[in-house]
KETI-385691 format. One record per residue: residue in three letters; x negated, y negated, z of N, C-alpha, C, CB in turn. Coordinates in pm, 1 decimal. Each point is the difference from the previous one (the first is absolute). Glycine has a CB too. Layout:
BEGIN
     r        n.X        n.Y        n.Z       ca.X       ca.Y       ca.Z        c.X        c.Y        c.Z       cb.X       cb.Y       cb.Z
   ALA          X          Y          Z          X          Y          Z          X          Y          Z          X          Y          Z
...
END
This chain:
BEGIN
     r        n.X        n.Y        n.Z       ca.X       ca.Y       ca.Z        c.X        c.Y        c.Z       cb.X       cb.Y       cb.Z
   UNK    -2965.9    -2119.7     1560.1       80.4     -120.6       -2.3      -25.6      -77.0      129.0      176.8      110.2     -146.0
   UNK     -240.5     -228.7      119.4       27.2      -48.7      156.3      127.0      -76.1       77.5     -227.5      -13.7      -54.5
   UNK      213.1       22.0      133.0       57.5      -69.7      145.5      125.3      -95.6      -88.2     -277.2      -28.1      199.7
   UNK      210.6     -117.0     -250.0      139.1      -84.4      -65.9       26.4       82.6     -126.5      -55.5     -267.5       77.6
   UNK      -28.2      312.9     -158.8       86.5       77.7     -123.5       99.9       96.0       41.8     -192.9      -10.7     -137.7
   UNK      182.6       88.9      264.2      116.9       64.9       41.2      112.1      -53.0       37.5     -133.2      117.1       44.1
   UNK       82.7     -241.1       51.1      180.8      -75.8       20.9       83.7      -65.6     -118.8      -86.7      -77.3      227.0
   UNK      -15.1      102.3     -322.3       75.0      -84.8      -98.5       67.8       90.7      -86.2     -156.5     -186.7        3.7
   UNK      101.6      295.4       11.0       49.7      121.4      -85.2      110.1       81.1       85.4     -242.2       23.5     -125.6
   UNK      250.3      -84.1      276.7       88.3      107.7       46.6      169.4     -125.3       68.7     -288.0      243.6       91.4
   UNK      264.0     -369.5     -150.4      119.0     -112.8       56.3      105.7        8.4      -70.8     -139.1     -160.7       65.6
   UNK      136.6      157.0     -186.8       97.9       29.7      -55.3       50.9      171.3      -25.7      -73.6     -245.3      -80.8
   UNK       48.5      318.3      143.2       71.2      151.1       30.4      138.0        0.9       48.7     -214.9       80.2       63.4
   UNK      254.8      -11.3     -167.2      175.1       11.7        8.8       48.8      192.6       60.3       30.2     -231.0     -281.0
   UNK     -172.6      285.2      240.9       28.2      158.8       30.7     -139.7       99.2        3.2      246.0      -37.2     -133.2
   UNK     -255.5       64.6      296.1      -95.6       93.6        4.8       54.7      126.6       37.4     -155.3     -164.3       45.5
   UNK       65.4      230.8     -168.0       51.4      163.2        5.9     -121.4       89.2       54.4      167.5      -24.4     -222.5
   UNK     -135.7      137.0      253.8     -101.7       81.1       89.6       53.4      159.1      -40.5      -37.9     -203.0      232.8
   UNK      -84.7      248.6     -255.2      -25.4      153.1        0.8       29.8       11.8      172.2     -213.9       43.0     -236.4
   UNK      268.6      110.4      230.2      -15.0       59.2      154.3      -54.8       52.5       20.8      115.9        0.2       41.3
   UNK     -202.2      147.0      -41.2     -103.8       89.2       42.9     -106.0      -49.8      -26.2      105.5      169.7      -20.5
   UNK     -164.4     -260.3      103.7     -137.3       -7.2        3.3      -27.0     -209.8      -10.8      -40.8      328.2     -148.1
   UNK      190.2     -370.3      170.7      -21.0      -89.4        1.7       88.1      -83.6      138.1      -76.6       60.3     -268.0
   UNK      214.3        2.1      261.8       83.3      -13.5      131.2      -64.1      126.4      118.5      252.0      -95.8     -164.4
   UNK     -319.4      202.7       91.8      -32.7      106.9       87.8     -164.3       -8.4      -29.8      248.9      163.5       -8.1
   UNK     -307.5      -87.6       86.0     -113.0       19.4      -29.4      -29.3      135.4      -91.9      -31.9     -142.2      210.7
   UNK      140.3      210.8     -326.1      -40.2        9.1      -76.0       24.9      185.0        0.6     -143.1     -268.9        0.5
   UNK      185.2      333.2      180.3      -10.2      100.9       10.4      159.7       35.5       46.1     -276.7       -9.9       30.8
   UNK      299.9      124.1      -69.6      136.4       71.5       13.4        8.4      121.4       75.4       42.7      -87.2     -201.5
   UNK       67.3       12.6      316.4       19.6      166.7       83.9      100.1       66.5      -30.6      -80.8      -60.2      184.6
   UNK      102.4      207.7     -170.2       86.3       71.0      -53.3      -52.5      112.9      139.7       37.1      -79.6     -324.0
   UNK      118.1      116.3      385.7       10.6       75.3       81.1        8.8      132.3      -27.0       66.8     -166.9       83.3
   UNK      -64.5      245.7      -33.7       42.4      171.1      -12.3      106.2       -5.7      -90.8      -48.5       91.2      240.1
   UNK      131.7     -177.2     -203.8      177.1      -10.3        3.2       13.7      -19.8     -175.8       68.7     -157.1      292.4
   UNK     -210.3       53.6     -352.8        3.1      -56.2     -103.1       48.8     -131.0      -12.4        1.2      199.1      -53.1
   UNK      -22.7     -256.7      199.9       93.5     -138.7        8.3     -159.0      -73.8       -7.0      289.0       38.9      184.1
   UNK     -281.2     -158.2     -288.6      -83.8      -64.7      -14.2       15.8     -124.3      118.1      -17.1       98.4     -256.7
   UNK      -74.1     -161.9      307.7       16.2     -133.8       35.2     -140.6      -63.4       23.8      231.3       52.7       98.9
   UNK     -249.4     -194.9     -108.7     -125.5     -100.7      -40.1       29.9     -104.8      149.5       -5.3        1.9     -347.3
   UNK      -82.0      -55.9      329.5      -58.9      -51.6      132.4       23.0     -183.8      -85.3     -236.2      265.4      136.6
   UNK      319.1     -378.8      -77.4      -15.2      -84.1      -77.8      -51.9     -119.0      137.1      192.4       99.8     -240.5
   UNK     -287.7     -179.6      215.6      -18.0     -153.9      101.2      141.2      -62.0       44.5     -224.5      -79.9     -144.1
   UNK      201.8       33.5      251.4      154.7      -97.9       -1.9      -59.7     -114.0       11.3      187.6      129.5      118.3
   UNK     -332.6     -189.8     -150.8      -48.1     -115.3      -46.8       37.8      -10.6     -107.3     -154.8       -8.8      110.5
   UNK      168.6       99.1     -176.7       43.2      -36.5     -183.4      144.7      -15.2       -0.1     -182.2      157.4     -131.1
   UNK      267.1     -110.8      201.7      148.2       -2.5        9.5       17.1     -158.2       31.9       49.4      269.0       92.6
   UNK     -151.8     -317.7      -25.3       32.7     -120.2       57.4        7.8      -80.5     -102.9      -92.4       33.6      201.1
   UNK       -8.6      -19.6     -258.8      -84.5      -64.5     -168.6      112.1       -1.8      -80.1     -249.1      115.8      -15.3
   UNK      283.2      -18.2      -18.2      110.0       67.3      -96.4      145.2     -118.3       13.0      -99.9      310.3       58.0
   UNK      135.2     -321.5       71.1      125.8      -88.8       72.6      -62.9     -128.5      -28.2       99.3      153.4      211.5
   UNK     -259.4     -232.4     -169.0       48.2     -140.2      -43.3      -15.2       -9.3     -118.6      -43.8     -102.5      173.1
   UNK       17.1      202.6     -294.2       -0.4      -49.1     -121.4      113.4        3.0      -38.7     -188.0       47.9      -41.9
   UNK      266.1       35.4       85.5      130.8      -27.1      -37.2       84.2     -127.5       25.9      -23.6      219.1       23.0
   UNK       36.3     -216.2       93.9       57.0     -151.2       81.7      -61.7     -115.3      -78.7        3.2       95.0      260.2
   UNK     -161.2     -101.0     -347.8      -22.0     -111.0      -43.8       76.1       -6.3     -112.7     -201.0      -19.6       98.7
   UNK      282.2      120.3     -138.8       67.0       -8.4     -143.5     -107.3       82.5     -135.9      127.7     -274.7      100.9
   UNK     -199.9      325.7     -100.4      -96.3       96.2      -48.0       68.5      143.3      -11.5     -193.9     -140.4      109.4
   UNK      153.8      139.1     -249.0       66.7      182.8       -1.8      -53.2       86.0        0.8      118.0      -28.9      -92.3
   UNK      -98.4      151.6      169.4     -105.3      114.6       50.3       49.3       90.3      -87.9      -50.6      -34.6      252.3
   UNK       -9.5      147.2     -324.7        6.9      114.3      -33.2      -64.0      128.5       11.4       70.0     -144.9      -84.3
   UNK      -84.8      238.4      118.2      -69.2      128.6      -26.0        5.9       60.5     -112.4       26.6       26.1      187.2
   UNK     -139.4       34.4     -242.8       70.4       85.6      -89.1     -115.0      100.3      -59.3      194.6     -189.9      -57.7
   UNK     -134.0      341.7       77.0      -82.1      124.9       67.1       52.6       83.7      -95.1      -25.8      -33.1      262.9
   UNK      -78.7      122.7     -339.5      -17.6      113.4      -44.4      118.2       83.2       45.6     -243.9      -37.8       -8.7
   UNK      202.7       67.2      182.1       61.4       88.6       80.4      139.4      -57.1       69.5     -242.6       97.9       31.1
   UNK      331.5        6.9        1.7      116.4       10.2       79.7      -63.0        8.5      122.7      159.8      105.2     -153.2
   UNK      -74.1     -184.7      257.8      -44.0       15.6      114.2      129.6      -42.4       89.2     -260.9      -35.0      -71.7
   UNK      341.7      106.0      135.1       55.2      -53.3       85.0      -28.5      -91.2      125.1       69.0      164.8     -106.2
   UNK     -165.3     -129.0      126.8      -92.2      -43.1      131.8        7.8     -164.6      -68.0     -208.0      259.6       89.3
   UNK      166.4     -287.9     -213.8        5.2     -124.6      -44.8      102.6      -46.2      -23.5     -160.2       26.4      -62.3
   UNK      267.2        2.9        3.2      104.5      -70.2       -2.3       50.7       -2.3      102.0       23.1       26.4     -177.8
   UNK      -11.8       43.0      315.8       15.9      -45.8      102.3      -99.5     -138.0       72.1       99.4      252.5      -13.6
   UNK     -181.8     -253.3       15.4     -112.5      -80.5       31.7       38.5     -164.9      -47.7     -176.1      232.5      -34.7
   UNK      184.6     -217.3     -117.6       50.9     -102.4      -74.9      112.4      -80.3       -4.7     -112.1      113.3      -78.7
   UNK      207.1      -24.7      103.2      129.8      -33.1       49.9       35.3      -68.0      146.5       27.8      186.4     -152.6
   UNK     -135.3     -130.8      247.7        8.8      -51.5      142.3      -70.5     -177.8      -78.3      -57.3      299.2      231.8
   UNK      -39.4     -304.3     -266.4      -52.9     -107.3      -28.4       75.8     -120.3     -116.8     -200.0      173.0       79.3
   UNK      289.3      -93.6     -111.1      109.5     -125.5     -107.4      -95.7       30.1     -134.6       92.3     -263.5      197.2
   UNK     -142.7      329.2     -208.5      -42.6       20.9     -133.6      104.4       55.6      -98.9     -216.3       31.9      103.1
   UNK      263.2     -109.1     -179.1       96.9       98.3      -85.2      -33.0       43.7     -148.7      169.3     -111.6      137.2
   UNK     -279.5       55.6     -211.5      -32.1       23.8     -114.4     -157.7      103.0       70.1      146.4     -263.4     -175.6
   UNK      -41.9      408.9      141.9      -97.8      143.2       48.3       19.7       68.8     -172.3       77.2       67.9      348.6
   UNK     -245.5      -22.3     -378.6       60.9       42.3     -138.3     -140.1      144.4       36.0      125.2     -298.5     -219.6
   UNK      -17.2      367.0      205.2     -110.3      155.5       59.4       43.1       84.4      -97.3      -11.5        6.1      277.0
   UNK     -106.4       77.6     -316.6       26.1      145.4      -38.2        8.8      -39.7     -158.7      144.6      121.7      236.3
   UNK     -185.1     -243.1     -277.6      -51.0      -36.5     -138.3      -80.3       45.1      -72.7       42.9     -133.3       63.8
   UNK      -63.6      194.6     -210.7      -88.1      -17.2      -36.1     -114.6      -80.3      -81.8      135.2      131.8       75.7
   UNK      -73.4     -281.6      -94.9      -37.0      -86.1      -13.4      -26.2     -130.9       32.3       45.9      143.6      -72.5
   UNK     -119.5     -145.3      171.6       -8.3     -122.7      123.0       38.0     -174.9     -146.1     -293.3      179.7      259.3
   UNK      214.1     -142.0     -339.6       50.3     -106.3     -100.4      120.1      -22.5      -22.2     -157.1       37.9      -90.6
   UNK      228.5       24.1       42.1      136.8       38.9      -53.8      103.9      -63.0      156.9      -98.1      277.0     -198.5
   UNK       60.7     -194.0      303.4       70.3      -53.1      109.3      -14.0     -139.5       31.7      -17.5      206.6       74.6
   UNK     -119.9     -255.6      -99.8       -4.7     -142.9       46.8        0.9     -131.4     -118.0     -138.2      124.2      203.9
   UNK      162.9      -77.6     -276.4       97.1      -33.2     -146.3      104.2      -65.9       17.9      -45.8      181.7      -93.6
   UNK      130.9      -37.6      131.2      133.8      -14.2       15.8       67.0      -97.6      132.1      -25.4      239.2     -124.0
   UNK      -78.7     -217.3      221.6        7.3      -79.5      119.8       28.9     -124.3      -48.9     -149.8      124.0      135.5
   UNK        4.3     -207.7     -193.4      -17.9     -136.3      -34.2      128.5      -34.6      -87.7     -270.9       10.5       10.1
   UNK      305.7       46.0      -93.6      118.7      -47.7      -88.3       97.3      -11.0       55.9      -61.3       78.6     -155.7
   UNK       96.6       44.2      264.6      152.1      -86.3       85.0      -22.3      -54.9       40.7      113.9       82.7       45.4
   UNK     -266.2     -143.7       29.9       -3.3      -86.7      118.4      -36.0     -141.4      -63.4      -75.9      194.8      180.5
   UNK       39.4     -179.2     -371.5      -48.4     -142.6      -19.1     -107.9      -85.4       40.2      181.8       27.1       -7.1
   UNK     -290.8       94.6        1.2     -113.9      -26.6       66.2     -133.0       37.2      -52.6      146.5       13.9      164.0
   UNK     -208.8     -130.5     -267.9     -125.4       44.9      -53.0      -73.7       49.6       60.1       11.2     -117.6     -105.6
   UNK     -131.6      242.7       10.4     -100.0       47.9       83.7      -92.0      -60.0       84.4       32.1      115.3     -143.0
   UNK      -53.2     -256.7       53.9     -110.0     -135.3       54.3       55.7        9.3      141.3      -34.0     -199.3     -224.8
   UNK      172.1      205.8      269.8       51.9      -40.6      158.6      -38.8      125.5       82.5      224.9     -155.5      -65.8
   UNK     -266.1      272.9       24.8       32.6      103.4       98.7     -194.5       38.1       37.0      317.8      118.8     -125.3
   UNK     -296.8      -65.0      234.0     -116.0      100.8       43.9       57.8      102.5       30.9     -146.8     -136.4       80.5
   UNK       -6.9      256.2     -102.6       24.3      154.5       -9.8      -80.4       19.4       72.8       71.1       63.5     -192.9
   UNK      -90.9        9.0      312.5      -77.3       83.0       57.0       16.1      127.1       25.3      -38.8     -165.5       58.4
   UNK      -70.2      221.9     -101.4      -41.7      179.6      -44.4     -146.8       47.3       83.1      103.2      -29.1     -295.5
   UNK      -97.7      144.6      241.4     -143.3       78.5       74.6      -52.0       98.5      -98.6       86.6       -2.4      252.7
   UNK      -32.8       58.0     -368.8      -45.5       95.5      -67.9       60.2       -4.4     -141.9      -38.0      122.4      212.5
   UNK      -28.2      -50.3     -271.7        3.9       13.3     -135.3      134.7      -52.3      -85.7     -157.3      192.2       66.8
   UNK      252.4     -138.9      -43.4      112.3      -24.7      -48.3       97.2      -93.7       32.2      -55.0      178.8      -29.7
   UNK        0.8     -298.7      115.7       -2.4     -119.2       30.1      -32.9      -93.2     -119.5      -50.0       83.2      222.8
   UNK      -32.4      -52.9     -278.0     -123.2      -85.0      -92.4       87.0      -59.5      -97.5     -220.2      160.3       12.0
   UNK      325.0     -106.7     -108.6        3.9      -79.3      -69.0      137.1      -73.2       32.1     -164.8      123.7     -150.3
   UNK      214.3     -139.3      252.9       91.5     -101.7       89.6      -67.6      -74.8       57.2      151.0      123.3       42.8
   UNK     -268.1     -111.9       19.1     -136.4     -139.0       39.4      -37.8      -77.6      -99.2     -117.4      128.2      144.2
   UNK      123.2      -57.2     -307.7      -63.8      -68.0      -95.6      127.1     -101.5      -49.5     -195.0      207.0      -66.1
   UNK      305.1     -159.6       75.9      128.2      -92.3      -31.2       34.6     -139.0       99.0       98.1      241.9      -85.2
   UNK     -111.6     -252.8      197.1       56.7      -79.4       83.5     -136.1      -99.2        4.6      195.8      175.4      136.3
   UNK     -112.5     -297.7      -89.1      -91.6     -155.4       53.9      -82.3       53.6       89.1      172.4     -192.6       -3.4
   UNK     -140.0      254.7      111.3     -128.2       33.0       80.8        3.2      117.6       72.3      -36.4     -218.0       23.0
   UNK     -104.8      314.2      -84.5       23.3      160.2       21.1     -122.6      -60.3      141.3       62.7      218.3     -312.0
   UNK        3.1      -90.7      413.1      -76.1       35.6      117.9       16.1      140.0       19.7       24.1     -215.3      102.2
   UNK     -137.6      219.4      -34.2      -65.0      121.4       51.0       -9.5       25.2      127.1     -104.8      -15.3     -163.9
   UNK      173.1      102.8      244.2      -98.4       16.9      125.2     -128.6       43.4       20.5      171.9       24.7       51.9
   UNK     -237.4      -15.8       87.5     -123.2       22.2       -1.9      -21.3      140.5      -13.9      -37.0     -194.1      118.5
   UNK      124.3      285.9     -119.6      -39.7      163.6      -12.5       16.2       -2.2     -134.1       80.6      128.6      214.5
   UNK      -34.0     -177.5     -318.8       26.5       30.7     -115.7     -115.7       40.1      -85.2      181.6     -135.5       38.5
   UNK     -171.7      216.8     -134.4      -78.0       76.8     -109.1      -93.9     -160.0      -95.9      244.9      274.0      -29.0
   UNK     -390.1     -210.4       20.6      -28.4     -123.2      -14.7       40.9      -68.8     -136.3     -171.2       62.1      160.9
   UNK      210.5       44.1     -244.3       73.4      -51.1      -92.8       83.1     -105.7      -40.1      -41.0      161.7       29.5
   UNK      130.5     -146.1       85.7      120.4     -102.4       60.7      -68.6     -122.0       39.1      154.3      181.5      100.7
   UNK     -251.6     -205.6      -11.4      -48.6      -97.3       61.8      -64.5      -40.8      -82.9       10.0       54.2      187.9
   UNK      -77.3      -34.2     -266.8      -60.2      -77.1     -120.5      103.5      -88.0     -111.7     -182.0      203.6       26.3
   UNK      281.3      -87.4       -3.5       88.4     -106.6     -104.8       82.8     -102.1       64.0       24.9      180.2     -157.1
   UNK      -48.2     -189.1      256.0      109.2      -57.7       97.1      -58.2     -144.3      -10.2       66.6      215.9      182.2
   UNK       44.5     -342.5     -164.9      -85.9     -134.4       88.0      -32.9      -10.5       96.7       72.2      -91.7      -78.6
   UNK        5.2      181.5      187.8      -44.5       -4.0      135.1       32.5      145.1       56.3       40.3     -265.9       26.9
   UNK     -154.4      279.8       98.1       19.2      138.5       51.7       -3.6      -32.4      114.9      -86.0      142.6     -147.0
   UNK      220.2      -73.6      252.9      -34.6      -38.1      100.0      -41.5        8.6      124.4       77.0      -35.9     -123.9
   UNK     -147.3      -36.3      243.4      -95.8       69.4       62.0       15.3      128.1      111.3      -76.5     -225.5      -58.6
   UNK      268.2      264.6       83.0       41.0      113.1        7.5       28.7       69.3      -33.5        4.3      -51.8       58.2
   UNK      -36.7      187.2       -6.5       45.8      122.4      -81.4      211.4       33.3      -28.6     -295.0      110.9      139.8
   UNK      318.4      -47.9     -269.0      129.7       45.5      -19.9       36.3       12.0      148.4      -22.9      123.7     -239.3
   UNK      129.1     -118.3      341.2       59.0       83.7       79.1      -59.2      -86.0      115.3       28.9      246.9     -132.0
   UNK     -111.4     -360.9      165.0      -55.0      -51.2       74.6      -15.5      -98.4        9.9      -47.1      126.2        0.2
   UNK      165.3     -168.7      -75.4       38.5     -196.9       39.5      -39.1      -75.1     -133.6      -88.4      -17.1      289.8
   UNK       51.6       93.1     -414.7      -32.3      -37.4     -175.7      145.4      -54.7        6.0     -184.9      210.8     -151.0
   UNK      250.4     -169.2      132.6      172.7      -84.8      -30.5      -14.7     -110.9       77.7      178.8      198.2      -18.2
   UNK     -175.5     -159.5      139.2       20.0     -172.9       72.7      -82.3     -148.4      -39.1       35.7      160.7      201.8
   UNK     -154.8      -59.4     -228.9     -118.1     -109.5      -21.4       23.4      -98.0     -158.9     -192.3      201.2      150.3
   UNK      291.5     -108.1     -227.5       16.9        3.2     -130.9      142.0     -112.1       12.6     -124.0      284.1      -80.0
   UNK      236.2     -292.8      191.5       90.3      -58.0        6.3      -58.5     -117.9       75.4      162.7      190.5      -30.7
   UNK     -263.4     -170.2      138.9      -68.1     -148.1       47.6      -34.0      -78.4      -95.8      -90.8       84.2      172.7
   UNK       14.4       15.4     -297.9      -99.2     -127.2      -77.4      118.7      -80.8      -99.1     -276.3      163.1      -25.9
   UNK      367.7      -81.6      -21.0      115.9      -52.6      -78.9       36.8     -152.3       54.1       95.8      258.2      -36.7
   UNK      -44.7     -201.7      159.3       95.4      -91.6      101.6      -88.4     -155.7       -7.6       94.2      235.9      203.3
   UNK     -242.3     -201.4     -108.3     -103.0     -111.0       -8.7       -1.4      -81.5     -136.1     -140.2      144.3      156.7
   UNK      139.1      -95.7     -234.4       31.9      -73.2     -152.9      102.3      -89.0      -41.7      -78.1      178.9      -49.8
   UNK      205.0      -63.4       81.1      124.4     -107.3      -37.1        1.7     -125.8      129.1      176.2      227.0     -129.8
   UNK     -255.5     -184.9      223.2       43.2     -145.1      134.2     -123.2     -101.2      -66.0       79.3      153.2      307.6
   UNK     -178.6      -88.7     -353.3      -94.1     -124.3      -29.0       38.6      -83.1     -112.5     -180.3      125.5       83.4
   UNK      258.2      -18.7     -161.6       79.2     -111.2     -114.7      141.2      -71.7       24.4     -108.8      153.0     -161.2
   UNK      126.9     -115.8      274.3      130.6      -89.9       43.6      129.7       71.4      -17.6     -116.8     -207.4      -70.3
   UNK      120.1      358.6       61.0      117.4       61.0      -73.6       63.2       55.3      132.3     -101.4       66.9     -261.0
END
């Protein structure tokens, strides 16, 4: 997709949703002796995360896995639509759009692996980060030129943002 087909595809966005392991993280999970898990997240993307919000844009996650580490994370960041421990990323982001009144045409999805895919194939504009399975990146419109866990979210809330200001929103 190039350069203007993306701003045009990403100005009118009412809701970007995001996988976590491998897209807020780079994808790897620590787990102590103790059995206490915890993930490593950017606070470039936290930043990302806050002006999409403030522009009036709705953020969501929504993860296979339970993670406290994330709903803490998410919660520091005003994220309040957290949908974890699903087994149907569809079904969850379904249900999302209908309370929120928000066609798929309005939303972007960004994923990294397999079970991403057919929530990329549903939404206005599927992205990829750059570590993602090439699977993903092929189906994607855009992939982007950071890795999960390494500033992909931020870059993903910059390009949004750049869009709605070039269209005046």
């Amino acid at each position: 997709m190039s350069t203007s087909t993306l701003q045009i595809s990403l100005r009118d966005v009412r809701l970007v949703a995001f996988d976590v392991d491998g897209v807020f993280t780079d994808g790897r999970i620590y787990v102590s002796d103790d059995g206490i898990e915890s993930k490593a997240f950017c606070t470039q993307d936290g930043f990302g995360i806050r002006r999409l919000l403030e522009a009036g844009v709705e953020v969501a996650v929504i993860s296979g896995r339970q993670s406290v580490a994330v709903e803490r994370r998410m919660s520091e960041l005003g994220v309040v639509h957290v949908i974890l421990g699903c087994a149907s990323k569809i079904a969850a982001f379904d249900k999302l759009t209908a309370t929120l009144g928000i066609a798929d045409s309005e939303c972007v999805y960004v994923g990294d692996d397999i079970p991403d895919m057919p929530l990329l194939g549903k939404v206005g504009c599927a992205i990829a980060v750059a570590n993602a399975v090439s699977g993903v990146r092929e189906q994607c419109d855009y992939t982007t030129v950071a890795d999960g866990g390494f500033g992909a979210v931020r870059e993903v809330c910059d390009l949004v943002l750049a869009a709605r200001d070039k269209a005046g929103r």
